[in-house]
C-alpha positions in Angstrom: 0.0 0.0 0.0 1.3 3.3 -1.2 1.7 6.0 2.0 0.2 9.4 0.6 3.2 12.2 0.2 2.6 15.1 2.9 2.1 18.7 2.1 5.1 20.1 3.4 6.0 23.6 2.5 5.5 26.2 -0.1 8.8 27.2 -2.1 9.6 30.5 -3.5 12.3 31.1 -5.9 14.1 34.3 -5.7 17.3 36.0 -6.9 18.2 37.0 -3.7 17.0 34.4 -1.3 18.7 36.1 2.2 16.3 39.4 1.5 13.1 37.1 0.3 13.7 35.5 3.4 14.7 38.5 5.7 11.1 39.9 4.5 9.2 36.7 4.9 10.8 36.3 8.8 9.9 40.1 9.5 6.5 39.8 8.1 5.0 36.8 9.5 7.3 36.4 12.6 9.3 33.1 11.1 12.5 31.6 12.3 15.2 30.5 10.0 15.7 26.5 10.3 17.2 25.3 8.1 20.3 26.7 5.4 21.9 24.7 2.6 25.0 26.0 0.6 25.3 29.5 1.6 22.0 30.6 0.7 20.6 28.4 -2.5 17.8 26.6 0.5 16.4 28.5 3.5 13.5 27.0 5.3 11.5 29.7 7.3 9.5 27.9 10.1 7.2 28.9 13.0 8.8 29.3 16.5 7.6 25.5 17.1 9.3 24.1 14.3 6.4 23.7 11.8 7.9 24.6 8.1 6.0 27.6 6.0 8.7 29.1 3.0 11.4 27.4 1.4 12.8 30.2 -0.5 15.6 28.7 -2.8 18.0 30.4 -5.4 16.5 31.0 -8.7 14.7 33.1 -11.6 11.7 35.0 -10.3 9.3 34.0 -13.0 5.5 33.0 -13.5 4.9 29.5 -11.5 7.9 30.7 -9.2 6.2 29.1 -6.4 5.5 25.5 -5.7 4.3 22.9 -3.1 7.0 20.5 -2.0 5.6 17.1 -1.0 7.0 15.1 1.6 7.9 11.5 2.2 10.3 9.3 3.9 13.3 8.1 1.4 12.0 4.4 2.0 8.5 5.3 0.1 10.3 7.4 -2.1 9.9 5.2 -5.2 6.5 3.9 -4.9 5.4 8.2 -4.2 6.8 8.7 -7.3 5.5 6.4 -9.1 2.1 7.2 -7.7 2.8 10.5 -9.0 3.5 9.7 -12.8 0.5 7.4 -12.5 -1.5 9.8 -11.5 -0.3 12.0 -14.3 2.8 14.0 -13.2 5.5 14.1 -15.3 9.5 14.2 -14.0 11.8 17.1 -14.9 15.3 15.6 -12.5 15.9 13.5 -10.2 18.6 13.8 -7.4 20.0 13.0 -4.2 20.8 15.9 -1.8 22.2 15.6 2.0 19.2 15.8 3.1 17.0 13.2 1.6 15.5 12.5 -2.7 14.5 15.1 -4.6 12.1 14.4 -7.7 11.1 17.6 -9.9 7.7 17.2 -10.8 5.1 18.7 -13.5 1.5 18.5 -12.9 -0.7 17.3 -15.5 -1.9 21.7 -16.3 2.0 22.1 -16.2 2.8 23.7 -12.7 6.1 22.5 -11.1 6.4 20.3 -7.6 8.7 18.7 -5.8 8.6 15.3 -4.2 10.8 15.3 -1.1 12.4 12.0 0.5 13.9 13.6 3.4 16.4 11.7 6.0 
């Protein structure tokens, strides 16, 4: 039986991802919790922990914003596959520190991400 992916954040891309996320944490009151090479991945969380903005490097540009769906890295596989079945298509496909990361496209052509996290 196929575990359903979690909603886990929503992800921004942004030129300049330390201001995008200096204006997100003044805004809503977020904590920073999590930073991956320099600043290409910040995760902006409440004060309990609960993720709200991954802001990662990239092109402002129309669909700029995704969900990211979680999962552990041992369902991984079977998620994505659910996925494709379902009618997403994959862009990539890699392994980060932190966990699998599959690019997606839904089937009206807005981007996703599936997230295997460690």
């Amino acid at each position: 039986m196929t575990v359903v992916p979690a909603f886990d954040l929503v992800t921004v891309d942004a030129p300049e991802p330390d201001r995008v996320a200096d204006f997100w944490r003044t805004v809503l009151g977020l904590v920073e919790v999590e930073r991956e090479d320099g600043d290409r991945w910040i995760v902006l969380a409440e004060s309990d922990g609960t993720r709200r903005i991954g802001i990662q490097r990239g092109d402002v540009r129309p669909g700029g914003v995704h969900l990211d769906l979680a999962c552990s890295p041992d369902d991984f596989d079977d998620e994505l596959d659910a996925l494709v079945a379902a009618g997403a298509r994959v862009e990539a496909r890699r392994e980060e520190p932190y966990g699998l990361i599959a690019n997606l496209v839904d089937p009206a052509g807005y981007v996703f991400d599936l997230c295997g996290y460690r």
